[in-house]
C-alpha angles and dihedrals in degrees: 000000000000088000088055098050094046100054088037114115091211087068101041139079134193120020104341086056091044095052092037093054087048085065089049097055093039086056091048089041091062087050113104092220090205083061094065096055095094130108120262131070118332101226080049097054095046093044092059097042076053088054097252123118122269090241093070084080093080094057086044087060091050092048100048089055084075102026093104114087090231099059123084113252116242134211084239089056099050092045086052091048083058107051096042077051088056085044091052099046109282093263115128096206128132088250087065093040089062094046090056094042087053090059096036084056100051099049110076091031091054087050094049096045087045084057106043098261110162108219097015090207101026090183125017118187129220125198106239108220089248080063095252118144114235131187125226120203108222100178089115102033107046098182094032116253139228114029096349099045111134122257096202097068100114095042096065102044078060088052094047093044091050092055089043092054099095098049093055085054080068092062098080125017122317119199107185132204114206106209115186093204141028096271101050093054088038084052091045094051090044075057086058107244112163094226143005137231130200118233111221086206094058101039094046092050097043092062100037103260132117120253128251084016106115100240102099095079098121107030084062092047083054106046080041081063088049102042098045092078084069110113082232134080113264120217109193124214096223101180106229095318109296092252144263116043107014089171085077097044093051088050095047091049091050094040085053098046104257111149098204164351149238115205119179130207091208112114110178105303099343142045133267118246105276080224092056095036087044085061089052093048088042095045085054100056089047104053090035106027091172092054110111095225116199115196113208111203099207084197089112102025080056097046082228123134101334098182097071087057090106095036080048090048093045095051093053099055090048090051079053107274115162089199146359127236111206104182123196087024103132109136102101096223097062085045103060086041096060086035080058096042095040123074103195129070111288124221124193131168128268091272098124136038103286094234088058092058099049089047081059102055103260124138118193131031128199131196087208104184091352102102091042092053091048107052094040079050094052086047096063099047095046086053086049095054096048086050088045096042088230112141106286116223115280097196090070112123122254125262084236085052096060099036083059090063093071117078105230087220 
């Protein structure tokens, strides 16, 4: 760490700030700035448009707990600083110290601005030459201003606008497609359709394991791997949780470039305590702050206590929720009474026209298991009708059609 704030152009002045800023500005000039504007964390999304790997985000979060001159240094931060040094090249330069800075600063003012925060950085600190720490009010000045201005303006506000992508998408009309492998989703985005969701149900089948019970945990982590090179934002049906530590679930979806999340309050036949499944949706917005979190309320897919949907909605939006999912809801009037009580963006399944939806207030439809079941569905019958020697379909996509899908590199 005291390497890194030494070589470091933020704490320096004269020359050595001068030539240190130089390297800044010729690594953010070689950054395509469109490529930043995808979903995912922000750190992740810059390391990699600088040619490291997306994981070295983790070790930037522990290193810009200690970047200020006025924190005590920790073992875990030196230990950080070493390993994004071995990402970098190995090399302990000041080339490779500004890299580094460029990722550390934009960690925690990405999150804040992510998350509303207003200023991201309310106060920065500088180091005087008589080694006096000064603070600097940047209120008015979000990015600093004068020598010390940051170069790096225009490329996160691409970050954030990239993370913040998904939830706009909420503000018309969402209709969402839920693929189980890379080529439905890959088939779904050719369509046109602006996102793509994950089906539980599909995942969780195509690999042999029962849904909503907690065991697809990493079969959805990797087909999350596989869905976010898509050029759309990716929302994950992640069951209740999986499970144990959801912090990290929620950390390893953003660093990867998921956009979102479905997390259900269904458990077996009943439903989980709003005040238990509240901590789960609150411990997801706080690990992952960009992650568009989508709170389904089983009250009406379970046919179970069906008047607490709202209370249960509720709950969850004041635990962070961006949406609620209400699953099963399809009497329009119940509809447009949840659409008036809750005051984020509702989803419900494709079980009404569409106009009439949108008529009603809602704002994003998901096919949920539809698609899987029908095409396992269309399957069937095609294989049937080869056995039976009855005309097969002729509207069935061509073997070049869905190799095209897969990007050869």
């Amino acid at each position: 760490m005291a390497w890194l704030r030494a070589g470091g152009a933020r704490f320096s002045e004269g020359a050595d700030h001068e030539r240190r800023r130089a390297f800044a500005r010729r690594t953010l000039s070689t950054v395509d700035i469109q490529s930043l504007r995808r979903a995912g964390m922000p750190v992740a999304v810059l390391a990699e448009a600088l040619g490291l790997p997306r994981s070295v985000a983790s070790d930037v979060a522990v290193v810009a707990t200690c970047y200020q001159p006025h924190v005590a240094v920790t073992r875990e931060a030196d230990e950080a600083v070493a390993r994004l040094v071995a990402a970098c090249g190995g090399v302990w330069d000041e080339e490779t110290a500004n890299r580094i800075g460029l990722l550390v600063q934009a960690c925690d003012a990405t999150r804040a601005l992510i998350a509303g925060v207003e200023p991201p950085v309310p106060i920065t600190r500088r180091v005087a030459p008589d080694g006096a720490v000064v603070e600097v009010d940047l209120r008015d000045a979000w990015f600093g201003a004068g020598r010390h201005e940051c170069p790096g303006r225009a490329h996160a506000l691409a970050l954030v606008e990239g993370a913040r992508a998904f939830h706009r998408l909420h503000d018309g009309f969402l209709v969402l497609p839920n693929a189980w492998d890379f080529a439905s989703a890959a088939a779904f985005v050719r369509a046109g359709f602006p996102a793509v969701g994950t089906t539980s149900l599909g995942v969780a089948a195509a690999h042999g394991i029962p849904d909503a019970a907690g065991a697809a945990r990493a079969e959805t982590l990797a087909l999350a791997r596989m869905l976010v090179r898509l050029p759309v934002p990716v929302t994950v049906d992640v069951e209740a949780g999986f499970g144990g530590d959801v912090r990290s679930l929620a950390a390893e979806l953003w660093e990867l470039g998921v956009a979102g999340v479905n997390v259900e309050d269904g458990r077996g036949e009943g439903l989980a305590d709003p005040a238990d499944q509240a901590a789960i949706v609150r411990a997801f917005k706080e690990a992952a702050p960009g992650l568009f979190v989508n709170a389904r309320v089983d009250t009406h897919w379970l046919t179970v206590d069906r008047d607490s949907t709202v209370d249960r909605a509720l709950r969850y939006v004041d635990a962070g929720a961006d949406g609620i999912f209400v699953p099963g809801l399809n009497d329009e009037r119940r509809i447009a009474d949840v659409v008036a009580a809750v005051p984020v963006p509702l989803n419900v399944l494709a079980q009404l026209n569409i106009k009439t939806l949108q008529d009603l207030g809602v704002r994003r439809v998901s096919t949920g298991s539809l698609l899987f079941r029908a095409a396992l569905g269309e399957a069937v019958r095609t294989a049937e009708a080869v056995r039976d020697g009855t005309p097969t379909p002729t509207n069935i996509p061509t073997y070049n059609q869905i190799q095209s899908l897969t990007p050869t590199s």
